[in-house]
ZAMARGU-4260 file (C-alpha; in steps of 0.2 Angstrom, whole numbers, plus 5000, padded with zeros to 4 digits):
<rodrens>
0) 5641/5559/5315 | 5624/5552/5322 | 5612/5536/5313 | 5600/5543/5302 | 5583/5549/5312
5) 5569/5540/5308 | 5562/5554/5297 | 5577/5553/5286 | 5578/5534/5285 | 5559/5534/5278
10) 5563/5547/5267 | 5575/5536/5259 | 5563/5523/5257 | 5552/5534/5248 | 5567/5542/5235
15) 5567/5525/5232 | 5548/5518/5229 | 5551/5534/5218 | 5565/5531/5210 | 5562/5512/5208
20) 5575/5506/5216 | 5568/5494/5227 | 5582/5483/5230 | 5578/5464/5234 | 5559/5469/5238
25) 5552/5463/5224 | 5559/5447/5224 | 5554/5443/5240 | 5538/5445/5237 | 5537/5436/5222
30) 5545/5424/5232 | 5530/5425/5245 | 5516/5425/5231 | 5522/5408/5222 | 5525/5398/5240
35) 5506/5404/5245 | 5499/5401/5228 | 5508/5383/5228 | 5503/5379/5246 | 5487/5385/5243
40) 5485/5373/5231 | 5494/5359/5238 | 5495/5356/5258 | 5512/5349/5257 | 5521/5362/5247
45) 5525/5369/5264 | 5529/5355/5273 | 5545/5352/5283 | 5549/5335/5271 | 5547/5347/5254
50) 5556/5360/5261 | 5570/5351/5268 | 5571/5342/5249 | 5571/5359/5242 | 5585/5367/5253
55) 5595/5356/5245 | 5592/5357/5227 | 5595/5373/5226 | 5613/5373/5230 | 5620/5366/5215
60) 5611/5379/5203 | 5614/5391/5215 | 5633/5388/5217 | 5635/5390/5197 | 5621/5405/5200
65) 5635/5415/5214 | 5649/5412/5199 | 5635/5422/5186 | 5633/5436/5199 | 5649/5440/5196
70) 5651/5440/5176 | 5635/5450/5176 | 5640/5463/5188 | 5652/5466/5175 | 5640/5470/5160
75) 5646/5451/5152 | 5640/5435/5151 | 5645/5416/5153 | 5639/5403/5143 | 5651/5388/5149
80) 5644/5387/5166 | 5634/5372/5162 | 5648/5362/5153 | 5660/5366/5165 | 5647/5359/5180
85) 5646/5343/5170 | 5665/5343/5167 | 5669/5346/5186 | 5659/5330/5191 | 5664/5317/5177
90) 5682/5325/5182 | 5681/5320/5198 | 5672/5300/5195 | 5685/5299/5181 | 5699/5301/5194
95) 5692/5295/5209 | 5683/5279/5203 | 5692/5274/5185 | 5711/5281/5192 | 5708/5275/5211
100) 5715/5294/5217 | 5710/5300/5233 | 5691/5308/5234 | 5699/5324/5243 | 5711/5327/5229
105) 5699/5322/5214 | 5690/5337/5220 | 5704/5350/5222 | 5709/5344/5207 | 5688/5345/5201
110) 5689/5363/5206 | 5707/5369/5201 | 5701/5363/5183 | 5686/5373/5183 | 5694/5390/5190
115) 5707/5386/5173 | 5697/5381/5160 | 5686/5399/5166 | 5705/5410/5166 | 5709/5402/5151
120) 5691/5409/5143 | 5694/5426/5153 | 5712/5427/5145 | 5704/5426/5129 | 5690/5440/5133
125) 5702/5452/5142 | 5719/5452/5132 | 5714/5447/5115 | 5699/5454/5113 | 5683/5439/5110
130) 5669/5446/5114 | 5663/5435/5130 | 5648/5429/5121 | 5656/5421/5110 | 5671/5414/5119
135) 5660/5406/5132 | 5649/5397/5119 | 5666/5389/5112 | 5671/5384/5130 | 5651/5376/5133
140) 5653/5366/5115 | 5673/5361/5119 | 5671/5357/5137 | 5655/5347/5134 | 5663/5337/5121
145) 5678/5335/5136 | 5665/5331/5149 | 5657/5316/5135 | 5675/5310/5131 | 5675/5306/5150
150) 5663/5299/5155 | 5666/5286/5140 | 5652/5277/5130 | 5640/5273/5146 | 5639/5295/5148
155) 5640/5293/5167 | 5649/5286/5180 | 5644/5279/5199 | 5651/5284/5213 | 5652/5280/5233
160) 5636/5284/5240 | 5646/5285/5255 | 5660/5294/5250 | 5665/5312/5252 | 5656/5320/5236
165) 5638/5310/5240 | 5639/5316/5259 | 5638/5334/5253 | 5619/5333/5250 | 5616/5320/5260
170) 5622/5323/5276 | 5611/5333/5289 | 5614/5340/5307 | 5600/5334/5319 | 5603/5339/5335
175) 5596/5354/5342 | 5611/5361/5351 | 5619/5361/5334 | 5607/5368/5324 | 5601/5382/5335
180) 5619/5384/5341 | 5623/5391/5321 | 5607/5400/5319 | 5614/5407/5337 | 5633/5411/5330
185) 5624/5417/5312 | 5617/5431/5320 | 5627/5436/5334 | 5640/5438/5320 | 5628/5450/5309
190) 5627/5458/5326 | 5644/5462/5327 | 5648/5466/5312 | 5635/5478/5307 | 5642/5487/5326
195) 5659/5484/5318 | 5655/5495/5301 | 5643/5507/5310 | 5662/5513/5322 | 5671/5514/5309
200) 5660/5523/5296 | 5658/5535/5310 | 5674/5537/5314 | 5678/5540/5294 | 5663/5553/5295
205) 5652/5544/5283 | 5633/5542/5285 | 5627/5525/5293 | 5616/5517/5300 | 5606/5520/5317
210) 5610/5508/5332 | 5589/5505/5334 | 5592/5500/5313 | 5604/5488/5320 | 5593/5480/5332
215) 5579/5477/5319 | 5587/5470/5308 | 5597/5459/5317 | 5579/5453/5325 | 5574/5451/5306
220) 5589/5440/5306 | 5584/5431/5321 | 5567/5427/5316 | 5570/5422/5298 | 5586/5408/5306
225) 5579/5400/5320 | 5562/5399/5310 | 5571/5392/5296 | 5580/5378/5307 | 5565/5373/5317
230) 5555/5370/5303 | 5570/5360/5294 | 5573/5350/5311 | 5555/5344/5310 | 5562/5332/5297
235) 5581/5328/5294 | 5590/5343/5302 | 5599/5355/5295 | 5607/5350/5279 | 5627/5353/5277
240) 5624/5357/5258 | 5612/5371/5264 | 5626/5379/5277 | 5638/5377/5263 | 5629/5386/5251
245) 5624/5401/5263 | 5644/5403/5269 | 5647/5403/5253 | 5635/5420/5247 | 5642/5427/5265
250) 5660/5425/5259 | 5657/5433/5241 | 5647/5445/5247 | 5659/5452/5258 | 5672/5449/5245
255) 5661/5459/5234 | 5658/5474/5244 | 5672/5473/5260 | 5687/5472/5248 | 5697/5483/5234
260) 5696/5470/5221 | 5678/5467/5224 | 5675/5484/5222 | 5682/5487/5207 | 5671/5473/5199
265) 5657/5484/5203 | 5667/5498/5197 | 5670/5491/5181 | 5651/5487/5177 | 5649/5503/5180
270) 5658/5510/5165 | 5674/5501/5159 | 5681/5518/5153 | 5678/5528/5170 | 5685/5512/5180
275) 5702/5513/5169 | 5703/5530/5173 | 5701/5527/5191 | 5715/5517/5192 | 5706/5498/5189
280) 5717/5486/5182 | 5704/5482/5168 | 5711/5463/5159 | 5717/5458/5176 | 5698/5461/5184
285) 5690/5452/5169 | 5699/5435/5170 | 5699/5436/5189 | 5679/5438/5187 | 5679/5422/5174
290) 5691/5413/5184 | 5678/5415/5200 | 5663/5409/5188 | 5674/5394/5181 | 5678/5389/5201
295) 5661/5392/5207 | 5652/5381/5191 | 5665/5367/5196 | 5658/5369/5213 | 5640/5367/5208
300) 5644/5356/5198 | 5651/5343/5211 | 5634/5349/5221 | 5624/5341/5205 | 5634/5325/5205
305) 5630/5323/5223 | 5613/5324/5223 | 5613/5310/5208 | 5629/5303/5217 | 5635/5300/5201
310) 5643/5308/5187 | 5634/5314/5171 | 5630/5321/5156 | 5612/5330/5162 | 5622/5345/5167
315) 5629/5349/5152 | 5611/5348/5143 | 5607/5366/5144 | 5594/5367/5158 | 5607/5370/5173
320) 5613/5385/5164 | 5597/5392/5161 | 5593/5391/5176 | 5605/5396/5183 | 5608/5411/5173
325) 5590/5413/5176 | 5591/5414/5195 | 5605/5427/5194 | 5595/5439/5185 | 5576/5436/5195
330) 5587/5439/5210 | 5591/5456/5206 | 5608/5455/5197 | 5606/5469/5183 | 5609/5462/5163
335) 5619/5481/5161 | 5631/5477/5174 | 5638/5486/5190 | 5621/5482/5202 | 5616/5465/5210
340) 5624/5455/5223 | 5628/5437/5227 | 5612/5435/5239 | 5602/5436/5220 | 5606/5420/5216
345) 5601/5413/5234 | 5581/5423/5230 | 5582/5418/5211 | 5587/5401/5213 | 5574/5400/5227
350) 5560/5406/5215 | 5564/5394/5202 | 5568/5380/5212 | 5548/5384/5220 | 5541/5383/5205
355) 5548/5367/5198 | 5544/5360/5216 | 5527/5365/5214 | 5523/5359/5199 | 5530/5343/5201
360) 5519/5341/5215 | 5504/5344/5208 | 5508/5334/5191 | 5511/5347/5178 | 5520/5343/5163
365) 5538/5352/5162 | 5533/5360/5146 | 5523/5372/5159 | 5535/5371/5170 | 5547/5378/5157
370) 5534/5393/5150 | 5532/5399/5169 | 5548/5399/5173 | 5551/5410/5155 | 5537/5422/5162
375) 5545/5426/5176 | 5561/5430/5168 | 5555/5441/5157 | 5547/5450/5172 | 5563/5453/5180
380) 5573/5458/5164 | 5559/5469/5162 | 5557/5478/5180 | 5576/5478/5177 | 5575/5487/5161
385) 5561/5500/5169 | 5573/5503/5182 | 5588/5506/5173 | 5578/5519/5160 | 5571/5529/5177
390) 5589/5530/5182 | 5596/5536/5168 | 5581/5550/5166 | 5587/5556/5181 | 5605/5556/5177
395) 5612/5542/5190 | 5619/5529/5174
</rodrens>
């Protein structure tokens, strides 16, 4: 079977314009109009040093953000995120610094907890039958209260501005070889992989796409990368927590669409009914999808701790899980479950991130901050809503 023409491929774009389905488009220019608006108003919005800051203090919401993908592709929600980002870091200075263990295995450890404490609140969901609403605010009041219990009466705890956790935001790879070499290596492997599928859809008889598709996206690719590290290398280099971040939305995104399990989580926000009939393991899918958001928070929340390199209670205060709940859905990740994917929390997180970066350097008050940020959310949730109802009018939900 042959790529779609040309013809066709537009054709699809225009169903879609039709349909509203217009996939990460809106995002990204959303994304466009609040880095020209802020640049506009401020020379040094754009400048490598802001940017380079930025890269980085969006991975630890955006971590916890990848973790919220996943409950929302499966029409639920998680509340705990936050506590359990707090809990992962005072975890980890409460065994590393009070106990003397090994950085290495305070995080295992760090990580391991958070993956439990989110099984143990998917066990609760998927067998006995809490709504997930409500078993997620018990874990965000009970693991707060763990995470302040921790960190004793001082509420935070320092830790070795040289050590393992600290280098995770604060290291950088500067030389040009390296940098450009993983740009290089990131899109030579989109290359092969999008030749990889395109074999073996053909060879299963299924639609894909055309090689001349391939090309251009993979020059996309090329363009967005090496622009991206050139600009960074203009200051520190290319920060590890940024590389981290992105392998990370590469590996759940493949997880999510390259693998059975994965596709049965889409599956099941599509209808819980229609995936139990097709075979989906329903409970064990749930508290695999919480035990994922639980790991990923513990994750982002050791991101957090880095960035202050120390351990504290500001991630438990309800901020980090607004926004990071906040960036899933801007991204694209539908409220109703079954459509989004984990590059959403990379474009929401991005968006919010702007905007807090924005106004901070031109002086405004968070209150404004705050109402922005709400305005835009609204917008997504609405263009969201809109998008759903024209599916369902023509009978695709």
């Amino acid at each position: 079977m042959k790529g779609r023409p040309p013809a066709e491929y537009f054709g699809a774009v225009r169903r879609r314009l039709h349909e509203r389905d217009l996939g990460p488009v809106p995002v990204l220019l959303a994304l466009a109009v609040t880095w020209a608006v802020f640049q506009g108003l401020n020379d040094n919005f754009l400048s490598p040093r802001n940017l380079s800051v930025l890269s980085v203090d969006i991975v630890g919401t955006g971590m916890i953000a990848v973790g919220i993908v996943f409950v929302l592709l499966i029409g639920e929600i998680d509340l705990s995120v936050g506590s359990l980002a707090g809990l992962s870091g005072a975890m980890f200075a409460a065994l590393n610094v009070n106990l003397g263990m090994p950085e290495w295995l305070a995080v295992v450890i760090a990580v391991v907890g958070g993956a439990a404490a989110g099984g143990v609140q998917g066990f609760f969901f998927a067998k006995i039958g809490v709504p997930a609403f409500v078993v997620t605010l018990a874990g965000l009041l009970a693991w707060n209260g763990l995470m302040l219990y921790l960190l004793g009466t001082e509420s935070s705890i320092n830790f070795d501005e040289d050590g393992l956790v600290a280098t995770l935001t604060s290291h950088y790879f500067s030389a040009a070889v390296v940098t450009y070499g993983v740009a290089a290596l990131g899109t030579a492997a989109y290359l092969l992989v999008s030749f990889h599928d395109r074999r073996r859809r053909d060879a299963a008889g299924m639609p894909h796409r055309a090689v001349s598709e391939i090309w251009a996206r993979t020059a996309l690719l090329a363009v967005v990368t090496f622009a991206v590290v050139y600009v960074l290398g203009r200051f520190e280099g290319l920060p590890l927590a940024l590389l981290i971040f992105i392998g990370a939305i590469v590996a759940t995104d493949l997880f999510l669409r390259r693998t059975p399990y994965g596709r049965q989580v889409l599956a099941l926000g599509g209808g819980v009914e229609a995936a139990r009939r097709a075979g989906v393991h329903v409970a064990r899918v749930r508290i695999a999808v919480f035990v994922a958001s639980g790991g990923l928070a513990a994750i982002g929340g050791l991101f957090v701790a880095s960035r202050l390199t120390s351990a504290s209670s500001v991630p438990g205060s309800g901020m980090l899980l607004i926004n990071a709940i906040a960036a899933a859905i801007i991204g694209g990740t539908s409220l109703f479950g079954g459509r989004g994917s984990t590059w959403s929390a990379l474009l929401g997180v991005l968006i919010i991130q702007s905007i807090a970066s924005g106004m901070a350097l031109l002086g405004v008050e968070p209150p404004v901050q705050f109402m922005i940020t709400g305005g835009v959310l609204l917008a997504a949730v609405t263009f969201d809503s809109l998008a759903r109802r024209a599916a369902e009018s023509r009978g695709r939900v």
